[in-house]
DOROMI-831761 format. One line per field, with one value per residue (C-alpha): residue number from 1; x, y, z; residue in three letters. Coordinates in Angstrom, 1 decimal, padded with zeros to 4 digits. Layout:
N
num: c(NUM, ...)
east: c(X, ...)
north: c(Y, ...)
up: c(Z, ...)
residu: c(ALA, ...)
# end
This chain:
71
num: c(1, 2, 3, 4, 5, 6, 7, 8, 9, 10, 11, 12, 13, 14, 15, 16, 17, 18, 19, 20, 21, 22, 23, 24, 25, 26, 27, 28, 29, 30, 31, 32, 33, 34, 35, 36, 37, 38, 39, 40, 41, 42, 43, 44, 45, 46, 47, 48, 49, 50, 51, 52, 53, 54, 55, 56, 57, 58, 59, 60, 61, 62, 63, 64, 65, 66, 67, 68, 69, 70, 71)
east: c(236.5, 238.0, 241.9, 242.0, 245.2, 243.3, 240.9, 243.7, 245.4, 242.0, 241.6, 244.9, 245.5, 242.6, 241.4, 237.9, 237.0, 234.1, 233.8, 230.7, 232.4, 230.8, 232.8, 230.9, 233.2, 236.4, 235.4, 233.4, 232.2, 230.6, 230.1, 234.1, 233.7, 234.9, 238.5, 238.2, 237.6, 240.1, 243.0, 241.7, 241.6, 245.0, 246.6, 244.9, 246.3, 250.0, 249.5, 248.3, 245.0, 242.2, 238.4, 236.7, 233.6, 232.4, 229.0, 228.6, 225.1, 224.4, 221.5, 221.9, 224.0, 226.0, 227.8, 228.1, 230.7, 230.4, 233.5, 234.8, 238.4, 240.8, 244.3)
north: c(232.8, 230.7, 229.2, 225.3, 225.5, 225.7, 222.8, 220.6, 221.2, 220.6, 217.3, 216.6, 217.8, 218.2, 215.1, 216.0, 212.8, 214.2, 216.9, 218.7, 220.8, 223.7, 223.7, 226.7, 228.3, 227.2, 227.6, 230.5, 228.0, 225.2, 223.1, 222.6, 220.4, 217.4, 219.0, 220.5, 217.1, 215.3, 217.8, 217.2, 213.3, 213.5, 216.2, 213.3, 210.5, 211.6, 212.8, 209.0, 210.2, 207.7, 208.2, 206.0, 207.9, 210.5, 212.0, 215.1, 217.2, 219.3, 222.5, 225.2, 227.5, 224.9, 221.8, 219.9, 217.2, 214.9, 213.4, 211.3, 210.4, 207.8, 208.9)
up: c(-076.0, -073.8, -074.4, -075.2, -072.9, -070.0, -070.9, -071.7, -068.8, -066.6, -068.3, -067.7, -064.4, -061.9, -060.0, -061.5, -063.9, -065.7, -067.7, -069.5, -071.8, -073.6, -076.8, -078.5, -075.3, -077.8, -081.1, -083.6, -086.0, -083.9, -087.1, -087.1, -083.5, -084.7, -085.3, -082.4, -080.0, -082.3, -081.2, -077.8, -078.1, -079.9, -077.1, -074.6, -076.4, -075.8, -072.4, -071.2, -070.4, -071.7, -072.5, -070.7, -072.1, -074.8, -076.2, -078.0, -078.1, -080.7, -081.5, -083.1, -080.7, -078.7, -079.0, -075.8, -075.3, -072.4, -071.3, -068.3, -068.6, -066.3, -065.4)
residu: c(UNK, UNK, UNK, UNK, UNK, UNK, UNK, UNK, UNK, UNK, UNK, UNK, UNK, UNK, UNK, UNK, UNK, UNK, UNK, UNK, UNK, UNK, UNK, UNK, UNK, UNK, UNK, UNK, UNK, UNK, UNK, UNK, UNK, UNK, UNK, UNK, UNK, UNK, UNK, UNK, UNK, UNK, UNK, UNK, UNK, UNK, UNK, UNK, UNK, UNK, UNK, UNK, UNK, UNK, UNK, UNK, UNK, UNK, UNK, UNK, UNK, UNK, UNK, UNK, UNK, UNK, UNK, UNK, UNK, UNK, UNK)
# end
């Protein structure tokens, strides 16, 4: 499993703008996603990132979440 630090600090951080973001990578129970992306949104929130754009695909192993974000 991969740490959420790192992503946050990615999104954050990096001059990259969009991200394709595994979250199955983050969490064991993929059904929990939405708490997951709302930690992210709220961690995003505060750090004066914005969402210029956000969809999330979901099977039955992964949940995708497509994001492109303005600093």
């Amino acid at each position: 499993m991969k740490k959420d630090d790192d992503l946050i600090y990615s999104l954050i951080f990096s001059e990259q703008e969009s991200f394709i973001i595994d979250i199955s990578d983050y969490i064991t129970d993929i059904y929990q996603y939405t708490e997951f992306v709302s930690m992210i949104k709220s961690v995003l929130k505060k750090s004066k990132v914005k969402i210029s754009k956000s969809n999330i695909a979901m099977d039955s192993k992964t949940v995708l979440w497509e994001l492109k974000v303005k600093k």
